[in-house]
DOMAR-282904 format. One line per 4 residues: their letters; for each residue x, y, z of N, C-alpha, C. Coordinates in nm, 4 decimals, decimal comma. Layout:
% residues N
a = X Y Z X Y Z X Y Z | ...
END
This chain:
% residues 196
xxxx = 4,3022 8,2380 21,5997 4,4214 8,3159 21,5778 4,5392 8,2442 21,6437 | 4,6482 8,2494 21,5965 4,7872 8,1836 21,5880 4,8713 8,2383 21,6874 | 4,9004 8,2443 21,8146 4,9918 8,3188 21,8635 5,1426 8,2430 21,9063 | 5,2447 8,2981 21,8922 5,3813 8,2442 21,9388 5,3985 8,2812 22,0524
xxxx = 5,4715 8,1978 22,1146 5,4972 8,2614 22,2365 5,5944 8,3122 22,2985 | 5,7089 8,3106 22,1916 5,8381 8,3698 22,2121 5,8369 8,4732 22,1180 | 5,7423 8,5097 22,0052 5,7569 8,5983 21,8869 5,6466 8,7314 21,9193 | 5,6280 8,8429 21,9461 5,5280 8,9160 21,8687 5,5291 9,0333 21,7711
xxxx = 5,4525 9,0485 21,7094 5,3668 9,0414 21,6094 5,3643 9,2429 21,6521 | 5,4134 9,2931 21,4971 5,3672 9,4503 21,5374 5,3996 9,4847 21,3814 | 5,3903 9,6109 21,3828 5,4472 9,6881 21,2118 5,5377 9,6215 21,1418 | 5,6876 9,6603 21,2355 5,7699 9,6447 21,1562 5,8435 9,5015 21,1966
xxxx = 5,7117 9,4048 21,1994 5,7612 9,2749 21,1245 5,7559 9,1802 21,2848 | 5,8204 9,0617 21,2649 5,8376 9,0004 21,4183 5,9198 9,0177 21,4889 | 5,8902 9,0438 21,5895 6,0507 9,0494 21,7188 5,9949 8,9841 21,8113 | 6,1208 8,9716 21,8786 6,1256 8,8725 22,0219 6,0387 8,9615 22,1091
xxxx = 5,9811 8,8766 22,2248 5,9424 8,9487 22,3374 6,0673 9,0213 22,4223 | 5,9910 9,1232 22,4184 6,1018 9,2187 22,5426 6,1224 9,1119 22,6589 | 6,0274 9,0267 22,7454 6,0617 9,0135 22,8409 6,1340 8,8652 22,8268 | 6,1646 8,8054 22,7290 6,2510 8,7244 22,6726 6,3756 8,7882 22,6545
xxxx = 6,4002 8,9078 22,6108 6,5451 8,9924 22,5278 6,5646 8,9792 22,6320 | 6,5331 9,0664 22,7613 6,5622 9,1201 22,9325 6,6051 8,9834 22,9814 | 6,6365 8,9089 22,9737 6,6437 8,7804 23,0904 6,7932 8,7025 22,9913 | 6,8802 8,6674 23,0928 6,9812 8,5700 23,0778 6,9400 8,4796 23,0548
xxxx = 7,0286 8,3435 23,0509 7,0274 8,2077 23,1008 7,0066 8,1341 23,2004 | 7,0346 8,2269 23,2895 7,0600 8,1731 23,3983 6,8970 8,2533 23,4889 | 6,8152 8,2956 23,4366 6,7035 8,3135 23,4349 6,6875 8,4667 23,5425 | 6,7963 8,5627 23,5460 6,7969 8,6618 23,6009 6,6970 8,7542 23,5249
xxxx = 6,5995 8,8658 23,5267 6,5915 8,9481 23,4563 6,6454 9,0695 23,4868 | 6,6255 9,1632 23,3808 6,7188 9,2868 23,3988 6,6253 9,3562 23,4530 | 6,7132 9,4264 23,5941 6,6176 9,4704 23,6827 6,6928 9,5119 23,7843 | 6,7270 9,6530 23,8377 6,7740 9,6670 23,9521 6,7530 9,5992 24,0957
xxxx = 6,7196 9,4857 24,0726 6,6685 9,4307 24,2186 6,8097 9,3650 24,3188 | 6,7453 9,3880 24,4598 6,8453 9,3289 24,5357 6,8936 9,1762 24,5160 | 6,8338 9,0935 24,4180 6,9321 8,9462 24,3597 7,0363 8,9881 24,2879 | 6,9958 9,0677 24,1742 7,0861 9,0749 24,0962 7,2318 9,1704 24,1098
xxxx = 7,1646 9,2419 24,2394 7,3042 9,3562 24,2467 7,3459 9,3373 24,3859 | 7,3193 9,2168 24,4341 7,3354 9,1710 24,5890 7,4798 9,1426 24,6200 | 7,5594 9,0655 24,5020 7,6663 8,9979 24,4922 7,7967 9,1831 24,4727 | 7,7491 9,2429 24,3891 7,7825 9,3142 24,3639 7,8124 9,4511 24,4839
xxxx = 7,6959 9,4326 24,5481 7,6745 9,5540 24,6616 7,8000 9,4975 24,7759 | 7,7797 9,3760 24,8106 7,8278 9,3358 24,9249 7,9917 9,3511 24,9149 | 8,0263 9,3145 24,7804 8,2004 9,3000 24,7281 8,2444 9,4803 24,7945 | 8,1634 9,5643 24,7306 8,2231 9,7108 24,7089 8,0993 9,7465 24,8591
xxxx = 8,0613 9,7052 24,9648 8,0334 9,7703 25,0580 8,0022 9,8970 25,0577 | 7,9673 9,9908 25,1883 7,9179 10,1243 25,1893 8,0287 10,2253 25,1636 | 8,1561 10,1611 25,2198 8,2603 10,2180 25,1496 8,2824 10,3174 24,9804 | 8,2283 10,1943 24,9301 8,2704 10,2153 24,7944 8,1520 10,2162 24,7223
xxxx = 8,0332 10,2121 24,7682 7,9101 10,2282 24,7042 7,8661 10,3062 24,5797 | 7,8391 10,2386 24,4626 7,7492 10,3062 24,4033 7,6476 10,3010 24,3758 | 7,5613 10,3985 24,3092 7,4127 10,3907 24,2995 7,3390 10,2201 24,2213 | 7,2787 10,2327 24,2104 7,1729 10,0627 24,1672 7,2051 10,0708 24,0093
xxxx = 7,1193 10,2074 23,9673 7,1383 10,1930 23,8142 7,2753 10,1889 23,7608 | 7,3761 10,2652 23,8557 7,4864 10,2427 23,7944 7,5726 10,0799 23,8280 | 7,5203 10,0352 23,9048 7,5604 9,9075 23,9230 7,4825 9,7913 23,8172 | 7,3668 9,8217 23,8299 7,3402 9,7729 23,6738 7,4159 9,7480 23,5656
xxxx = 7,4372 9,8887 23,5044 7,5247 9,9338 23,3735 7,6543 9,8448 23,4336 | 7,6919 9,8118 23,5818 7,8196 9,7731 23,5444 7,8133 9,6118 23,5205 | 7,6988 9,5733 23,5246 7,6814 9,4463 23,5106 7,6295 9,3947 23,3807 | 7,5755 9,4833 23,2872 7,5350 9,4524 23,1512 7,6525 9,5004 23,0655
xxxx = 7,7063 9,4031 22,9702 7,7846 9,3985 22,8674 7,6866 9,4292 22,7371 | 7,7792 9,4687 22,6034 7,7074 9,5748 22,5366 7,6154 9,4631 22,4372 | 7,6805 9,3181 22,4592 7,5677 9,2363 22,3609 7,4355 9,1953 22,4422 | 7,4253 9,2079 22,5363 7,3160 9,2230 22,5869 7,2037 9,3263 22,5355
xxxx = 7,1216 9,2412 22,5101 6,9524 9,3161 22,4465 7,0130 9,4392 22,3214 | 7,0763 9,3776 22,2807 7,1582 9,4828 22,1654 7,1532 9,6165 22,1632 | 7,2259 9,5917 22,3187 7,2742 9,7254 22,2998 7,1568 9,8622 22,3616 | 7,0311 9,7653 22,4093 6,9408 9,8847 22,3910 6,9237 9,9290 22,5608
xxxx = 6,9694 9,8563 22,6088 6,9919 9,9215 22,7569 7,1478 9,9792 22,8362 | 7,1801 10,0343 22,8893 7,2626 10,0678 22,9016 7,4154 10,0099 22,9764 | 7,5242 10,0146 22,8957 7,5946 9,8901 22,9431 7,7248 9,9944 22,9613 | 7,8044 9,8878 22,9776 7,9994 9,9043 23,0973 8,0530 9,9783 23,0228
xxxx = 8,0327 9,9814 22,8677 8,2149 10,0220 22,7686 8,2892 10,1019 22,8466 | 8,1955 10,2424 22,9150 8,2611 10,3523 22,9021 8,3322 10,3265 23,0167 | 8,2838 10,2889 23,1136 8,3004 10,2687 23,2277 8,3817 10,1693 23,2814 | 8,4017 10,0767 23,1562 8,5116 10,0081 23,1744 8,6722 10,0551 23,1316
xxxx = 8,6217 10,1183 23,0193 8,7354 10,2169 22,9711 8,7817 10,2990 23,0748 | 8,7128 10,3767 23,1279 8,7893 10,4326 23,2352 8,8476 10,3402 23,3803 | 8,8103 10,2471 23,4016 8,8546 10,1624 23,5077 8,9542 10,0949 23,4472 | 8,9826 10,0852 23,3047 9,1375 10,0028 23,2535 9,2234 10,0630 23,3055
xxxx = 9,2012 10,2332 23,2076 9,3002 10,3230 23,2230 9,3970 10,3490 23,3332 | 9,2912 10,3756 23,4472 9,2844 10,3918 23,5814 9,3517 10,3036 23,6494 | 9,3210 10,1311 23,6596 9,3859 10,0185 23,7085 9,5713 9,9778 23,6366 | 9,5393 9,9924 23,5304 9,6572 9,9890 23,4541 9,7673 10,0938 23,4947
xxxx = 9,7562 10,2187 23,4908 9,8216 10,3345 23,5864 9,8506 10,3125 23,7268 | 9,7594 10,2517 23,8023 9,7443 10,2345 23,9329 9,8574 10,0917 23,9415 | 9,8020 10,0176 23,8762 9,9171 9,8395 23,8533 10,0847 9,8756 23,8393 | 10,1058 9,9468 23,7470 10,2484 10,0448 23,7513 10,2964 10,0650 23,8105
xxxx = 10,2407 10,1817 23,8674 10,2602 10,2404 24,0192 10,3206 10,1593 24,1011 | 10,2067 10,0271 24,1103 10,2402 9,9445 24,2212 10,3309 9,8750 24,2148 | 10,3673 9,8003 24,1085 10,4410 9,7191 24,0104 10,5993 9,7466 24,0570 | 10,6172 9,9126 24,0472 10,7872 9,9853 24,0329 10,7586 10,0416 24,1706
xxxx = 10,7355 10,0329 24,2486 10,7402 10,0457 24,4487 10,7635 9,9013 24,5146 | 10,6928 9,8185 24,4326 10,6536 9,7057 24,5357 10,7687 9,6082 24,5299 | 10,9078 9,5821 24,4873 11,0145 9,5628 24,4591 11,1005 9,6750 24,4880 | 11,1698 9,6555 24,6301 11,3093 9,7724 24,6611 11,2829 9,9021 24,6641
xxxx = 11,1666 9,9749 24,6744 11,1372 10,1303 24,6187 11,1135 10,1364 24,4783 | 11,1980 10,1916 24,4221 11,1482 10,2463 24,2780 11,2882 10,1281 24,1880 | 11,1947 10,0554 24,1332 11,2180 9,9836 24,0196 11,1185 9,9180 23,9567 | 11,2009 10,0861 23,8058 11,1068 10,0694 23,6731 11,1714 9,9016 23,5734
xxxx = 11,2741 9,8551 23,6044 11,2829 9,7534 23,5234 11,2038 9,6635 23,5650 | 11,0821 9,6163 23,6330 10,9971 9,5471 23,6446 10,8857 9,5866 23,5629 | 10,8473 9,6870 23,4796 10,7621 9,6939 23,4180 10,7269 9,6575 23,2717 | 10,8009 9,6141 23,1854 10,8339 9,5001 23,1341 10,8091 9,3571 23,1451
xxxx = 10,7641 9,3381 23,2949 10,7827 9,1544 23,3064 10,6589 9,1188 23,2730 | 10,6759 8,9924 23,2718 10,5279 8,9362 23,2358 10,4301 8,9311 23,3554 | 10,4630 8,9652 23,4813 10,4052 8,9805 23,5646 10,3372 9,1311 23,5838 | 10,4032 9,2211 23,5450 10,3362 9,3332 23,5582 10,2107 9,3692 23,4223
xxxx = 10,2322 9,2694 23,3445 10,1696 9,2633 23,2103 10,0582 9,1948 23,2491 | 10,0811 9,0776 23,3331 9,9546 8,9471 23,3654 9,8215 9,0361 23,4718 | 9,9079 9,1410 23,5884 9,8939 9,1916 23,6822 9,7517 9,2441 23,6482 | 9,7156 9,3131 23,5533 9,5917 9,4136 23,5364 9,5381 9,3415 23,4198
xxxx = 9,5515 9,2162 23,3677 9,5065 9,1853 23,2328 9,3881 9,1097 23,2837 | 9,3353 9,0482 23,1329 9,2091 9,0005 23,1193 9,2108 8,8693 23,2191 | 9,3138 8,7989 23,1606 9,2621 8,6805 23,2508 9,2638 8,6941 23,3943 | 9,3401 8,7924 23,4758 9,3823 8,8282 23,6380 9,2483 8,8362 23,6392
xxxx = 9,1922 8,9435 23,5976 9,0639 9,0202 23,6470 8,9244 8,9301 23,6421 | 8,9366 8,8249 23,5432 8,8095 8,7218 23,4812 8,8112 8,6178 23,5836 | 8,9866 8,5982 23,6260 8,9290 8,4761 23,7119 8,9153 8,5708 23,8499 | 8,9821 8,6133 23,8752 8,9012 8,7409 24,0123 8,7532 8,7540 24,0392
xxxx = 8,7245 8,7481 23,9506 8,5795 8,7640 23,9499 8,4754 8,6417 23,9499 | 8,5177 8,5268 23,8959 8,4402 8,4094 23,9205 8,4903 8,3220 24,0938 | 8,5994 8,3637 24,1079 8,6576 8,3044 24,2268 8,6195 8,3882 24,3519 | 8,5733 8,4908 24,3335 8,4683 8,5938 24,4239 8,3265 8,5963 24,4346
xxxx = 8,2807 8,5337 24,2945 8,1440 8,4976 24,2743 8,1056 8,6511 24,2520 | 8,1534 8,7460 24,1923 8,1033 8,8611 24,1465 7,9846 8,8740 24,0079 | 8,0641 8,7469 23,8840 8,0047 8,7418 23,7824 7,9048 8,6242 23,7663 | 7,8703 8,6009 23,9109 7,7329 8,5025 23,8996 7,5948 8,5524 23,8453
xxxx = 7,5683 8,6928 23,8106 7,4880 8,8000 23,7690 7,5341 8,8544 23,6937 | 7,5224 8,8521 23,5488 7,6090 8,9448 23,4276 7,5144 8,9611 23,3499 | 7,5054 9,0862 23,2766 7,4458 9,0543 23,1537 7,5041 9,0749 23,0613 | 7,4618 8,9460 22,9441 7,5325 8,9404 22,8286 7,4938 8,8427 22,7917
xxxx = 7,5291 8,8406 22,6254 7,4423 8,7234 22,5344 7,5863 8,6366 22,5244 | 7,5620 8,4744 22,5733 7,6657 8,4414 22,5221 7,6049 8,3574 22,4091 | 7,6892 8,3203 22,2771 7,6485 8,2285 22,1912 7,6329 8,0498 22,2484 | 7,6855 8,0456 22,2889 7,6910 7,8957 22,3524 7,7497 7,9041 22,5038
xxxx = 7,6702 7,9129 22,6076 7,7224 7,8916 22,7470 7,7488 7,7714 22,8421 | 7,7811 7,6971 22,7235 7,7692 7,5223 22,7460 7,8992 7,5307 22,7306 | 8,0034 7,6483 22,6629 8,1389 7,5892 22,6728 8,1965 7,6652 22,7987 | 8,3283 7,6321 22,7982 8,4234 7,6585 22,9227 8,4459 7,8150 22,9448
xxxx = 8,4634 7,8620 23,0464 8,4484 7,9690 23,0948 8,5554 8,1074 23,0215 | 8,6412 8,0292 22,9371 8,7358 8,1506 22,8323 8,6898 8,0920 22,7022 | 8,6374 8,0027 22,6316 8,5901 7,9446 22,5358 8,4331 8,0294 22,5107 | 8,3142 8,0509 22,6372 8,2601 8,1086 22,6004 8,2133 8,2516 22,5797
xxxx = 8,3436 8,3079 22,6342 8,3665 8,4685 22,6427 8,3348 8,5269 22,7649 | 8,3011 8,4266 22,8653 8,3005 8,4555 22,9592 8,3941 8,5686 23,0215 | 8,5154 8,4928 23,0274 8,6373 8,5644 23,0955 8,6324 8,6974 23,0436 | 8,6210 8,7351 22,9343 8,6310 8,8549 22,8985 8,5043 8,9474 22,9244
xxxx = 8,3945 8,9084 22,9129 8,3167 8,9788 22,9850 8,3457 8,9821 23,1505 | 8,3864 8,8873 23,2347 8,4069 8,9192 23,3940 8,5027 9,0296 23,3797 | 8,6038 8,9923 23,2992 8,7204 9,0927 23,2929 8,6710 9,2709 23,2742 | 8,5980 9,2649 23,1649 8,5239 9,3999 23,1625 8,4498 9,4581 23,2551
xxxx = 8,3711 9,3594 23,3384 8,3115 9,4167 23,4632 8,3631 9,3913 23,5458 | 8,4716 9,4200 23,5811 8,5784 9,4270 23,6607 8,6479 9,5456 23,6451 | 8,6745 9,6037 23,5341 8,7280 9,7493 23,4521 8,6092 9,8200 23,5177 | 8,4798 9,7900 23,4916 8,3666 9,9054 23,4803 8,3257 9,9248 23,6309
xxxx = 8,3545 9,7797 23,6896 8,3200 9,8191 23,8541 8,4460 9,9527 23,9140 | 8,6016 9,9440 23,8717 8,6800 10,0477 23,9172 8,6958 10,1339 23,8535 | 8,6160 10,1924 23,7635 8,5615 10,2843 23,7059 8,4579 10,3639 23,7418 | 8,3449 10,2713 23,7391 8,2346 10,3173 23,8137 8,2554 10,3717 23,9999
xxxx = 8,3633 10,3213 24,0934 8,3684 10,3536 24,1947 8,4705 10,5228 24,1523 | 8,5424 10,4928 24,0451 8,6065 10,6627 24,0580 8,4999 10,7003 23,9786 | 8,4172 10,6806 23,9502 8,3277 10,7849 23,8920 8,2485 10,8631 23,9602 | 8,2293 10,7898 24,0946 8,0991 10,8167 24,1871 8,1901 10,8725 24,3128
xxxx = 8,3626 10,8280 24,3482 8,4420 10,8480 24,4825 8,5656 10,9256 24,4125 | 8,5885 10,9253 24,3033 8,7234 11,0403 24,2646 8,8381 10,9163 24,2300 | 8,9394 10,9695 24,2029 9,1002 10,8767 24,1916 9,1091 10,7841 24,3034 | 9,1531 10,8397 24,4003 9,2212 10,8389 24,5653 9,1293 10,7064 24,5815
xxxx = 9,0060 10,7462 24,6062 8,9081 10,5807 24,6128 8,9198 10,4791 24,5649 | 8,9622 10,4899 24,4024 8,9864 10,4116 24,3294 9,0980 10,3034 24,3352 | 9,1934 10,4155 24,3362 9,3421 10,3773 24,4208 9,3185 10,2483 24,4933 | 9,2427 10,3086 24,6410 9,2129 10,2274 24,7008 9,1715 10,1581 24,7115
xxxx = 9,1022 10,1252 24,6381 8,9405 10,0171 24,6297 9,0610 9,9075 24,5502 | 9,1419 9,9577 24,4682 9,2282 9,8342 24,4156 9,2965 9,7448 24,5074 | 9,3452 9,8803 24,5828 9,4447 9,8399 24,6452 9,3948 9,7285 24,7649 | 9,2881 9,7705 24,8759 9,2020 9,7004 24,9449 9,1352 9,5810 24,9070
xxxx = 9,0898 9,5778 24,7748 9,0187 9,4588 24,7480 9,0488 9,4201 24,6164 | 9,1388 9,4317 24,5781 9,1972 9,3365 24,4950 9,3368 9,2540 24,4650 | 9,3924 9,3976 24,5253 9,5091 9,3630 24,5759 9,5741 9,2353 24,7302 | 9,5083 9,1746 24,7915 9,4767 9,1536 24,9359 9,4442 9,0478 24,9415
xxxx = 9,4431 8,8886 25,0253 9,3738 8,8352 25,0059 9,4811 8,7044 24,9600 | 9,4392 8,5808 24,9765 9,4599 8,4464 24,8532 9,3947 8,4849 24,7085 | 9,2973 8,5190 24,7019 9,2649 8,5765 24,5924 9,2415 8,7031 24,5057 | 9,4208 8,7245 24,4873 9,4520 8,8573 24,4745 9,4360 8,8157 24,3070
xxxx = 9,4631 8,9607 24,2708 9,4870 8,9228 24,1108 9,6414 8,9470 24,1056 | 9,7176 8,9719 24,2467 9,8213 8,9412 24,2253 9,8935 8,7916 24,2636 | 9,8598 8,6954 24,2912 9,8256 8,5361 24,3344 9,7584 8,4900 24,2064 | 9,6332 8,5068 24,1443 9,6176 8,4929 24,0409 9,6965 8,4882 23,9031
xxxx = 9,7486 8,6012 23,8809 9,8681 8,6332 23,7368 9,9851 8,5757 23,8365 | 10,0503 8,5274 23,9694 10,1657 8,4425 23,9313 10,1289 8,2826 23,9228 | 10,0000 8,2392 23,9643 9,9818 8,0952 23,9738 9,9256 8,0816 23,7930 | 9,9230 8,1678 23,7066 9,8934 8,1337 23,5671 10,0394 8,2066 23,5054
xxxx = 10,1555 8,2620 23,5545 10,2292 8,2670 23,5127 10,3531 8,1348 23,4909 | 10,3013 8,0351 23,6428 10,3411 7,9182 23,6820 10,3060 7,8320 23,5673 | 10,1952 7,8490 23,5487 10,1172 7,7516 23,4260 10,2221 7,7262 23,3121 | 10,2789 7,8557 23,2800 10,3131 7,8644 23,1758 10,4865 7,8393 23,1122
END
């Protein structure tokens, strides 16, 4: 008898092995274990803690194992919303008190966007553990969709902390650790605003 060793064999036809689907590239499997959510635990501390499985979900993107385990959307959706409101905020205070004509600039635009948050996250070493299928991970880190997946789990991590700590946490958790730092995502969106 013939066996594959990446294929098996059932009713409805051939599929991959599960424990092939479950595993990256980078040879992580999907698995609440302290490797994979180590990077993750340590960034958001006891402070800002959330549970394993939900730190999971914030680390699997939805092309991962198609879809059949549970991944960020929602959770990133609410951490846009949330950061984007919160970026504003900060945006029309953080210049003289209250000035709304800064919200408009390309800085308050760069401030909460994809690329701030994507390179935030590789320059922290947050998205050394992701899950997600990339088609080719041989190309460059916005070429292979990378960035946009860090970027999303970056949404779903300040999402997931107001999901589990309320607004006020959230607030903060921006404000404390992302905001702060050489590697702010506000240092970030002006040294790629420089770029440009």
């Amino acid at each position: 008898m013939f066996q594959r060793s990446v294929y098996v064999q059932s009713r409805l036809g051939i599929r991959k092995d599960p424990a092939q689907v479950l595993a990256v590239h980078s040879g992580h499997k999907y698995e609440p274990s302290e490797q994979n959510l180590l990077h993750l635990k340590t960034f958001l501390l006891e402070k800002y803690a959330i549970p394993d499985d939900m730190a999971l979900q914030v680390l699997t993107h939805k092309s991962f194992a198609h879809g059949m385990k549970p991944y960020n959307e929602k959770l990133s959706v609410m951490g846009s919303k949330l950061a984007n409101l919160f970026l504003g905020k900060y945006n029309a205070t953080a210049v003289g008190g209250k000035n709304l004509d800064v919200l408009g600039t390309p800085m308050a635009k760069e401030l909460g966007g994809r690329m701030a948050l994507g390179v935030f996250a590789k320059k922290t070493a947050l998205n050394l553990v992701m899950f997600w299928k990339s088609y080719n991970h041989l190309l460059s880190f916005e070429e292979s969709g990378e960035l946009k997946v860090s970027a999303q789990m970056m949404y779903a991590m300040v999402g997931a902390v107001a999901f589990v700590h309320g607004k006020r946490a959230a607030e903060a958790f921006l404000r404390e650790k992302l905001l702060q730092g050489s590697n702010s995502i506000e240092a970030i969106a002006a040294e790629f605003l420089e770029l440009q």
